[in-house]
N, CA, C and O atoms as a Tinker XYZ file with bonds, in Angstrom:
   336  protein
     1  N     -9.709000  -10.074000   15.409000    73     2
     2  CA    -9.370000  -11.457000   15.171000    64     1     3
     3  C     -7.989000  -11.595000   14.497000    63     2     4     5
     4  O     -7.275000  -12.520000   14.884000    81     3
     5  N     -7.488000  -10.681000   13.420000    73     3     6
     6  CA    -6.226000  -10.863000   13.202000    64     5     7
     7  C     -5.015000  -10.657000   13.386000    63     6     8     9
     8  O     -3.981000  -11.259000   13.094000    81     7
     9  N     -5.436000   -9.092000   14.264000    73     7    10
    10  CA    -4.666000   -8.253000   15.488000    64     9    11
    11  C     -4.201000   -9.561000   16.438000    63    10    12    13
    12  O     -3.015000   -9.888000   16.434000    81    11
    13  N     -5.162000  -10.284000   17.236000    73    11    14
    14  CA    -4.975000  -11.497000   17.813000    64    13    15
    15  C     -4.006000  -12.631000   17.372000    63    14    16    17
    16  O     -3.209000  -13.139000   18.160000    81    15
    17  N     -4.108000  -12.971000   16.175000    73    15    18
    18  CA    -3.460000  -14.235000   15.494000    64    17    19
    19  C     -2.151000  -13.140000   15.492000    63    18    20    21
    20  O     -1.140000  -13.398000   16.146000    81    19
    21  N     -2.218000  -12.473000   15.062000    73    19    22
    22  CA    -0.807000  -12.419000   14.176000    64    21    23
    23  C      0.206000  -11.359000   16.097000    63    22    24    25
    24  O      1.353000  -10.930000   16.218000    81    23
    25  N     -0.972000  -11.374000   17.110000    73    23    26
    26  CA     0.345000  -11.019000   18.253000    64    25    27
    27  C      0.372000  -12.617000   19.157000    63    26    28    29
    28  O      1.123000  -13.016000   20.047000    81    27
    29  N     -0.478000  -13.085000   18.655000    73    27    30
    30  CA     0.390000  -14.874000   19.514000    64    29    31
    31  C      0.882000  -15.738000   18.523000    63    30    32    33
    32  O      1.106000  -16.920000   18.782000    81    31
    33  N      1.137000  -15.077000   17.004000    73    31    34
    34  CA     2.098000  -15.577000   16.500000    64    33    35
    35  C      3.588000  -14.975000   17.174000    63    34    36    37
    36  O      4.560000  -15.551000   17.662000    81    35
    37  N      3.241000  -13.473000   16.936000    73    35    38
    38  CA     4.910000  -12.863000   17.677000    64    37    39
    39  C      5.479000  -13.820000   19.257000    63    38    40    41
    40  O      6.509000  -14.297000   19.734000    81    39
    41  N      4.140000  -13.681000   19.551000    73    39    42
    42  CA     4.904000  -14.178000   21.153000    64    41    43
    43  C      4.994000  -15.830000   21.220000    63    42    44    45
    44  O      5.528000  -16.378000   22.184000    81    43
    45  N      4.580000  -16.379000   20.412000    73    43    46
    46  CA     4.906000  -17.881000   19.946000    64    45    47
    47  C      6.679000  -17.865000   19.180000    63    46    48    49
    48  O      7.555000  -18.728000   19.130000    81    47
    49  N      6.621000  -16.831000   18.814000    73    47    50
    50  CA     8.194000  -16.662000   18.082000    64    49    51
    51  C      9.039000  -16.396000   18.996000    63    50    52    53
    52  O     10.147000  -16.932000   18.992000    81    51
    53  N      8.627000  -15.437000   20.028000    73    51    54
    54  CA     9.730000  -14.997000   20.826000    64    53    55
    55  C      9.891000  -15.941000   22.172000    63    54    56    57
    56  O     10.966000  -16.042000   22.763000    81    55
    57  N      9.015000  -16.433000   22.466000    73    55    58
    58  CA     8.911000  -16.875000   23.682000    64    57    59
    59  C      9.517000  -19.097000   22.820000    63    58    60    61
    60  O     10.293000  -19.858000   23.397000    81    59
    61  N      9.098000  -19.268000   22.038000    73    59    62
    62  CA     9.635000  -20.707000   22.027000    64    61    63
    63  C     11.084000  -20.523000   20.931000    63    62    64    65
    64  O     11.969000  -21.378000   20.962000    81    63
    65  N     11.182000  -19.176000   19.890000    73    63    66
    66  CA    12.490000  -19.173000   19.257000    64    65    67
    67  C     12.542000  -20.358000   18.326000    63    66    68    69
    68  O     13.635000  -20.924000   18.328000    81    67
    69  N     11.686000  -20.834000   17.585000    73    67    70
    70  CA    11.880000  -21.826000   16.850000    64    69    71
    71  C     12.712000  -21.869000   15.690000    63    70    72    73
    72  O     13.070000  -20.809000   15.177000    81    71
    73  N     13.056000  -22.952000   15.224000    73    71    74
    74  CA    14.371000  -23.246000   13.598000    64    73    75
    75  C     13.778000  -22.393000   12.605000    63    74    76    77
    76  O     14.474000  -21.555000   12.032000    81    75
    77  N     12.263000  -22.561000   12.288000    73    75    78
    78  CA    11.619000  -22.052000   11.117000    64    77    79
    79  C     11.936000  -20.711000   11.185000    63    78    80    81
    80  O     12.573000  -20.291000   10.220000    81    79
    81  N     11.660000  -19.895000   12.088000    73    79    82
    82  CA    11.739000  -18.280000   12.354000    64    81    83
    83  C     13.052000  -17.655000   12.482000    63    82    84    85
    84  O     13.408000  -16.565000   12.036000    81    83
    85  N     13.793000  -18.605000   13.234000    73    83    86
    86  CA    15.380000  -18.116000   13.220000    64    85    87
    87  C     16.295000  -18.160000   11.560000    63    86    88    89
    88  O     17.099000  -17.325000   11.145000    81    87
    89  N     15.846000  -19.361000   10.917000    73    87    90
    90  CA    16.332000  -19.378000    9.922000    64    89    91
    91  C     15.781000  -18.149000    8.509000    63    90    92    93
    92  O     16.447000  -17.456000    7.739000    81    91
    93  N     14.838000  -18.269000    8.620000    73    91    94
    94  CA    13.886000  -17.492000    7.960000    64    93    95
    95  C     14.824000  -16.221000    8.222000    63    94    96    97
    96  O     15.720000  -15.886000    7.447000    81    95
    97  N     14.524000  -15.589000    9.351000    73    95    98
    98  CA    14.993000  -14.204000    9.876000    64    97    99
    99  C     16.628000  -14.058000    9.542000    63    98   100   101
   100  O     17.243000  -13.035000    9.242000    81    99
   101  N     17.018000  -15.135000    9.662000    73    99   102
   102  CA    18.776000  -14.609000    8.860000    64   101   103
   103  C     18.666000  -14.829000    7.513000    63   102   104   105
   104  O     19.778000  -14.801000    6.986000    81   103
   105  N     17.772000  -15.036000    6.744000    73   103   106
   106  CA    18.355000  -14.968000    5.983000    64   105   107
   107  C     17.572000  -14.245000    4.952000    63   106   108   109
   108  O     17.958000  -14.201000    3.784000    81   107
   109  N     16.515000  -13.695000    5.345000    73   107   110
   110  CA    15.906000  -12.520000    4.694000    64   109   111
   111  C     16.942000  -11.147000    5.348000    63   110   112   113
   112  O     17.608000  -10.433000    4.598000    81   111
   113  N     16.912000  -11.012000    6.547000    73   111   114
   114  CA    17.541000   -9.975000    7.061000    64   113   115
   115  C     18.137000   -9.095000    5.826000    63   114   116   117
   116  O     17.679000   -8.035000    5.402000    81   115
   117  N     19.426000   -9.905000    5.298000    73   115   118
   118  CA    19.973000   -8.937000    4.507000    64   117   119
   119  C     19.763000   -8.325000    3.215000    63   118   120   121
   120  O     20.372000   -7.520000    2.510000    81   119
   121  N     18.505000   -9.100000    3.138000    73   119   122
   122  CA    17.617000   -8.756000    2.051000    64   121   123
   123  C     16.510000   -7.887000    2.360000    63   122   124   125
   124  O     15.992000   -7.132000    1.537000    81   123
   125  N     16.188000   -7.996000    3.455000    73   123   126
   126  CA    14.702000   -6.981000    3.318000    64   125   127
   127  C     15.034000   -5.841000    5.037000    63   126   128   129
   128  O     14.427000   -4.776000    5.151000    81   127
   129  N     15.749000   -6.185000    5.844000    73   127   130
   130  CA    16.239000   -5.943000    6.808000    64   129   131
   131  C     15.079000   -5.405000    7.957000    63   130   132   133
   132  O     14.201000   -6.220000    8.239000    81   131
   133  N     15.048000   -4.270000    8.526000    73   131   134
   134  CA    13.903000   -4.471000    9.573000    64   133   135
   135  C     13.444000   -2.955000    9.943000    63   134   136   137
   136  O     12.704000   -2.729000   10.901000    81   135
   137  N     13.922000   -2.001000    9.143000    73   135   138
   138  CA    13.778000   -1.060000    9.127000    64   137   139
   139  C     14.158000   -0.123000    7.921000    63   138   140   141
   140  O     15.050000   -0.258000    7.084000    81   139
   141  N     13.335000    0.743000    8.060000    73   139   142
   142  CA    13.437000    1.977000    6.750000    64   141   143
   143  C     14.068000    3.117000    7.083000    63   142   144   145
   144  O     13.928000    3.522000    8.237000    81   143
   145  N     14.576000    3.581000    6.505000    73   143   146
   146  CA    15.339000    5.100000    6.992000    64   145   147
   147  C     15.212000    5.816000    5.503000    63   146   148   149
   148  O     15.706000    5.478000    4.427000    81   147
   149  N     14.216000    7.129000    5.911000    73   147   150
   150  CA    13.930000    8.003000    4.513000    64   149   151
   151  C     14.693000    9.225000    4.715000    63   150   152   153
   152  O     14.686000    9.825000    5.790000    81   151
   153  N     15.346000    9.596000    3.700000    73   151   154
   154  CA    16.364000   11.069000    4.316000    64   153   155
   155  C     15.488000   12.605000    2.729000    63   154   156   157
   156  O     15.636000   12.439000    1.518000    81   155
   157  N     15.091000   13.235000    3.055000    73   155   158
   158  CA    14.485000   13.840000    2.344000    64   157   159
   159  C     14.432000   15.515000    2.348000    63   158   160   161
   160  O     13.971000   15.588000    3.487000    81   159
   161  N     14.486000   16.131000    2.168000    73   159   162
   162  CA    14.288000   18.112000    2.147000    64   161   163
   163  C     13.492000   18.426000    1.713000    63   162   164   165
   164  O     13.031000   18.013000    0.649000    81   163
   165  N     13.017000   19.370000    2.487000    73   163   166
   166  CA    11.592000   20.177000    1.756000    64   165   167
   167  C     12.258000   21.461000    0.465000    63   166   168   169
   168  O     12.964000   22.394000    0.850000    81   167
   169  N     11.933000   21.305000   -0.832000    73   167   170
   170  CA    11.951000   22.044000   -1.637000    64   169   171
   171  C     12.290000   23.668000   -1.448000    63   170   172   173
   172  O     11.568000   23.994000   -0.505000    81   171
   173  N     12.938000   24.693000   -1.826000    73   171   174
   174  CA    12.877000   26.211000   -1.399000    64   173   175
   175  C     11.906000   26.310000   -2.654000    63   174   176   177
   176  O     12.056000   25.893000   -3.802000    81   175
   177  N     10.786000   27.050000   -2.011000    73   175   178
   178  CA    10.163000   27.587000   -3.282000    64   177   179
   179  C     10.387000   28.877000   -4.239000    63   178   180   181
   180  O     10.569000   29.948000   -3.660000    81   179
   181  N     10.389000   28.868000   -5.177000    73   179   182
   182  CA    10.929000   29.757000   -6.384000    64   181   183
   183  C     10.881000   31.150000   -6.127000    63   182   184   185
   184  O      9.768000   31.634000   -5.918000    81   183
   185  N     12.055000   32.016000   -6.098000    73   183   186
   186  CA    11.765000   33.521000   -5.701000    64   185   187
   187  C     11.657000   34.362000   -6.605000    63   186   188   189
   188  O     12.366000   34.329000   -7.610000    81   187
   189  N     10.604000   35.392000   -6.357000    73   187   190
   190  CA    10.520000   36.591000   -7.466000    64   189   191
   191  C     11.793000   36.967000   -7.604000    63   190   192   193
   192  O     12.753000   36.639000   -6.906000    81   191
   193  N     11.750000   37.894000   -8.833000    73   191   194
   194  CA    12.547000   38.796000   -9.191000    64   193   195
   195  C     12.164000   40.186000   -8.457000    63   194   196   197
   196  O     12.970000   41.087000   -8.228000    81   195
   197  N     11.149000   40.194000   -8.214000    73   195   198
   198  CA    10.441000   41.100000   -7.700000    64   197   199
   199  C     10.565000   41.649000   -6.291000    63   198   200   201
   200  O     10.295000   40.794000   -5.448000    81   199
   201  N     11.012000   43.243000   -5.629000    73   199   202
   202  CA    11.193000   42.817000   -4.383000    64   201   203
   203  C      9.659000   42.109000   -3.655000    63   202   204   205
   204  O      8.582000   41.912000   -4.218000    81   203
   205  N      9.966000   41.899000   -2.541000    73   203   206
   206  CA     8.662000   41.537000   -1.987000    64   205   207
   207  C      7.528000   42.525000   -1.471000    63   206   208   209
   208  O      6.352000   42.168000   -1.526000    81   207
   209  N      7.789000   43.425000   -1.108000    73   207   210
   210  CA     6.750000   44.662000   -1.535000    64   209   211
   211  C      5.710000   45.091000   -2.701000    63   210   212   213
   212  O      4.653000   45.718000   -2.771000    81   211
   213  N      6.916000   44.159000   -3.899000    73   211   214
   214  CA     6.177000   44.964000   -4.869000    64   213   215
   215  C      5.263000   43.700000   -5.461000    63   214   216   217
   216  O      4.664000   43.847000   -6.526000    81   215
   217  N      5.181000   42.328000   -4.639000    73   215   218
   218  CA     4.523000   41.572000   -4.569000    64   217   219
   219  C      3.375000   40.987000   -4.076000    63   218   220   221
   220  O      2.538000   40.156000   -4.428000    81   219
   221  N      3.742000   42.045000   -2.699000    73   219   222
   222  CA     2.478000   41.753000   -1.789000    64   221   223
   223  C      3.188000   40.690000   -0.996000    63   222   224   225
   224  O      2.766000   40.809000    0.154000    81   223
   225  N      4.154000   39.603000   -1.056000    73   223   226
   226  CA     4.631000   38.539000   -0.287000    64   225   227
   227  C      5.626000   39.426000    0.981000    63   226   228   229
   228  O      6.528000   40.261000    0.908000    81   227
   229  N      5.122000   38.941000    1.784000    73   227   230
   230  CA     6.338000   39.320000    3.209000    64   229   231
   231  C      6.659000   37.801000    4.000000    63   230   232   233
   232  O      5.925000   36.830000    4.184000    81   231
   233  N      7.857000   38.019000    4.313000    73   231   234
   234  CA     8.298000   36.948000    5.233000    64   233   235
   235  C      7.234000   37.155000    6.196000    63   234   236   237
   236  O      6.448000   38.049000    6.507000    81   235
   237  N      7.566000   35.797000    6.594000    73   235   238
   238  CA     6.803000   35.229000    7.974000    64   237   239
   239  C      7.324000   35.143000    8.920000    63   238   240   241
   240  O      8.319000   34.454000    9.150000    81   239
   241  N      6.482000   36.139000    9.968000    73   239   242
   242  CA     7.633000   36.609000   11.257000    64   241   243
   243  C      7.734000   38.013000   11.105000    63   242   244   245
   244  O      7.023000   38.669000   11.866000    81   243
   245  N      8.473000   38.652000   10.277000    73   243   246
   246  CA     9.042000   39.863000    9.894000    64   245   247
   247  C      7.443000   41.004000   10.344000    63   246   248   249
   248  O      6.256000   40.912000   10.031000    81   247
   249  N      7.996000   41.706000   10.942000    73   247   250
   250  CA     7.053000   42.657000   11.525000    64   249   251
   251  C      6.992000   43.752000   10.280000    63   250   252   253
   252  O      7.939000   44.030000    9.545000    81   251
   253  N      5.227000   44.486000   10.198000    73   251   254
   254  CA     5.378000   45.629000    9.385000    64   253   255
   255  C      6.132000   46.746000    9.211000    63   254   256   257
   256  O      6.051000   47.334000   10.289000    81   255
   257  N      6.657000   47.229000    8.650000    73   255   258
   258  CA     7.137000   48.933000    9.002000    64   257   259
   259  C      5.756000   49.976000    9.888000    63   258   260   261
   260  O      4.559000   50.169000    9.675000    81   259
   261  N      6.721000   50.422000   10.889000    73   259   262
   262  CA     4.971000   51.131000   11.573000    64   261   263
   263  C      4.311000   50.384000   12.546000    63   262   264   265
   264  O      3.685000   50.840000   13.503000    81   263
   265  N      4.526000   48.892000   12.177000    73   263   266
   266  CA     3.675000   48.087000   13.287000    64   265   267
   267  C      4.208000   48.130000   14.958000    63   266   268   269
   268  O      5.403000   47.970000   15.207000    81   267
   269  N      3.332000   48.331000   15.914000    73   267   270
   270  CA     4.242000   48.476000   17.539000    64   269   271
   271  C      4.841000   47.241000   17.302000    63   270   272   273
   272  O      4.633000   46.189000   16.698000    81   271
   273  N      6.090000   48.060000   18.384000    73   271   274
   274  CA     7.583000   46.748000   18.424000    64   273   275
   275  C      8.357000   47.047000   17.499000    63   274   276   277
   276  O      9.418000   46.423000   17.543000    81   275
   277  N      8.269000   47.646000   16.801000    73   275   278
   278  CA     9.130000   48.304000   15.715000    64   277   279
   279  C      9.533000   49.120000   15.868000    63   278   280   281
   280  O      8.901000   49.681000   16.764000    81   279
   281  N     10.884000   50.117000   15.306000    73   279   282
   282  CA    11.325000   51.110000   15.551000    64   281   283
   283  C     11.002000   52.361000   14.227000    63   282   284   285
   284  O     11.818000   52.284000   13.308000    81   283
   285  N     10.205000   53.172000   14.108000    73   283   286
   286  CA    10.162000   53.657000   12.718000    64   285   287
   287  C     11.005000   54.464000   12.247000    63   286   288   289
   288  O     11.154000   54.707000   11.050000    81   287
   289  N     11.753000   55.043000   13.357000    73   287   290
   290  CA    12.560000   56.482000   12.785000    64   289   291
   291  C     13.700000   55.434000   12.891000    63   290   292   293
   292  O     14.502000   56.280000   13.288000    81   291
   293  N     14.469000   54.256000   12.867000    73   291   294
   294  CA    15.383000   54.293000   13.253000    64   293   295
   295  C     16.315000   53.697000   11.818000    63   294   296   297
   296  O     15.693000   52.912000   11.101000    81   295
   297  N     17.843000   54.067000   11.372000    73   295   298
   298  CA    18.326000   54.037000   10.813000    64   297   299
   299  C     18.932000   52.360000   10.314000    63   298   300   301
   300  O     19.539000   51.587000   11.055000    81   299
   301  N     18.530000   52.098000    8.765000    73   299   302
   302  CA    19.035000   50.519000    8.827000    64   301   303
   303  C     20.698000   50.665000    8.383000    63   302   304   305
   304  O     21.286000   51.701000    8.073000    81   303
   305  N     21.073000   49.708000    8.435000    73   303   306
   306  CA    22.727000   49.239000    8.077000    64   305   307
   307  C     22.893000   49.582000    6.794000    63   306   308   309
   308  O     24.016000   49.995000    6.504000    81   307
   309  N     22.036000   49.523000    5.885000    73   307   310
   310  CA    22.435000   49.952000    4.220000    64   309   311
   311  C     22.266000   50.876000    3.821000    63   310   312   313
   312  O     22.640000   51.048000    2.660000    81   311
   313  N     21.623000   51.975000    4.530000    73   311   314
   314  CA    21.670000   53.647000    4.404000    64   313   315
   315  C     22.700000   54.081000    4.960000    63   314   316   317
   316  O     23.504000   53.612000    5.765000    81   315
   317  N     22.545000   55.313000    4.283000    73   315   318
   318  CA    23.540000   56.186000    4.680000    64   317   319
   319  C     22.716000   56.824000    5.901000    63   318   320   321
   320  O     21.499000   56.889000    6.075000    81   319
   321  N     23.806000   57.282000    6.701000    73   319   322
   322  CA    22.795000   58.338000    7.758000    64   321   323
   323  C     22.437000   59.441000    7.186000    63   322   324   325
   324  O     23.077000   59.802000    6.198000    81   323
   325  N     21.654000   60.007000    7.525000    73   323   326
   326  CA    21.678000   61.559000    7.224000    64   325   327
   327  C     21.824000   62.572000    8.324000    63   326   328   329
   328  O     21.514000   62.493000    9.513000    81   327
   329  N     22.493000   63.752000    7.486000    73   327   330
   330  CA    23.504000   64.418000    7.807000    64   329   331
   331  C     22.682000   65.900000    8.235000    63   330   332   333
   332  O     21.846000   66.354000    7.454000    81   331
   333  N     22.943000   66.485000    9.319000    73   331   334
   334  CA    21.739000   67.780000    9.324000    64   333   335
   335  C     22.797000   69.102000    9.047000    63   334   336
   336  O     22.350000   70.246000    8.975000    81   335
C-alpha cells in the first residue's frame, strides 16, 4: 500500500511536472542534493615484529615450502649460492 502511494506519487511528478515539486526540488537540491558518494579504505592490519613463521601467520596465496608447484631445491634472490 505504500510502495503504491509513494510510486504514483513519482509518476504524478514526472508525468504532470508540477510548481510545488519543481520548486521544492531547486531549492533543496543544493542543500540535500540527490546522491551520496562514500570514499573509504579498508584498514592494514597491525604487523608482528615477528617473522611470520615464527607466528604461525602465512600470507594468503603464498604456497608452503615442499608443497607441489613449488620448487624446493631451488635458490632464492637473497642467498648466496653455494659454491661446491
Amino acid at each position: 500500500p505504500l510502495v503504491r502511494l509513494y510510486n504514483s506519487l513519482l509518476v504524478w511528478d514526472i508525468a504532470k511536472a508540477p510548481m510545488v515539486t519543481r520548486l521544492t526540488e531547486k531549492v533543496l537540491n543544493p542543500l540535500l542534493g540527490k546522491s551520496l558518494v562514500v570514499y573509504a579504505h579498508k584498514p592494514i592490519a597491525a604487523q608482528s615484529s615477528l617473522p611470520a613463521t615464527a607466528t604461525g601467520a602465512r600470507s594468503l596465496g603464498a604456497p608452503r615450502p615442499g608443497s607441489p608447484g613449488t620448487d624446493a631445491g631451488a635458490s632464492r634472490a637473497d642467498e648466496e649460492p653455494a659454491h661446491a
